[in-house]
N, C-alpha and C positions, 0 to 999 in steps of 0.2 A: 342475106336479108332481102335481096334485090330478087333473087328467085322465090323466095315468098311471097315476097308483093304483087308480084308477077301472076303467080298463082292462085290471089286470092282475087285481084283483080277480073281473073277471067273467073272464078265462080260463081263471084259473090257480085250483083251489079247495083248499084245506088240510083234509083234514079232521080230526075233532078226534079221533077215535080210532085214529090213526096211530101205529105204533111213536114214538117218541123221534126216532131217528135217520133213520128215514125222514122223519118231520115238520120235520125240522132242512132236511135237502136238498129238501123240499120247497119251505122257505120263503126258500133261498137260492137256488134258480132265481127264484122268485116275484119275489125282488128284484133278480137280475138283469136277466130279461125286463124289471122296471118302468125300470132304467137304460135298455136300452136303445131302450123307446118311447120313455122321455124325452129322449134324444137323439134319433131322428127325430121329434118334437113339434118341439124344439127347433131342427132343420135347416128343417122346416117353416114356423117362422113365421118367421124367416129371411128365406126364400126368397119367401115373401108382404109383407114389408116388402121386399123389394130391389125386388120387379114395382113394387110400388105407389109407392115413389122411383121410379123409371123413367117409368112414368104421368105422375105428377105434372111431373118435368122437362122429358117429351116435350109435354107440355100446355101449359106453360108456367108453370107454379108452381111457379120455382125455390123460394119463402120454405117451402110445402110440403114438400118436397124434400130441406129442409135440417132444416125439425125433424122428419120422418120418419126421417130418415139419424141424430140424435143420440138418437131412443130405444133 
């Protein structure tokens, strides 16, 4: 979440002497954008623990594998 923020921080800038109401919709795109890198964050690391179980079991370390698979 913390890399998200991070990241929406540096795209998205609010500045401070914006209307109200434009400052409003500003900072609810901001927070949208932040959902949804956090969901592709979140598909991301995913997708790098499933390669890396795979690895692991094509390798031969099932015991690997298996606590890779239960985080």
């Amino acid at each position: 979440e913390q890399l998200a923020e991070l990241c929406c921080e540096k795209l998205i800038k609010v500045g401070d002497n914006l209307a109200p109401e434009i400052r409003e919709q500003a900072e609810a795109y901001r927070e949208r954008m932040r959902q949804v890198v956090l969901h592709y964050i979140n598909h991301a690391v995913k997708a790098e623990r499933d390669r890396c179980v795979h690895a692991a079991s094509s390798g031969g370390y099932d015991q690997l594998a298996h606590l890779l698979r239960s985080l």
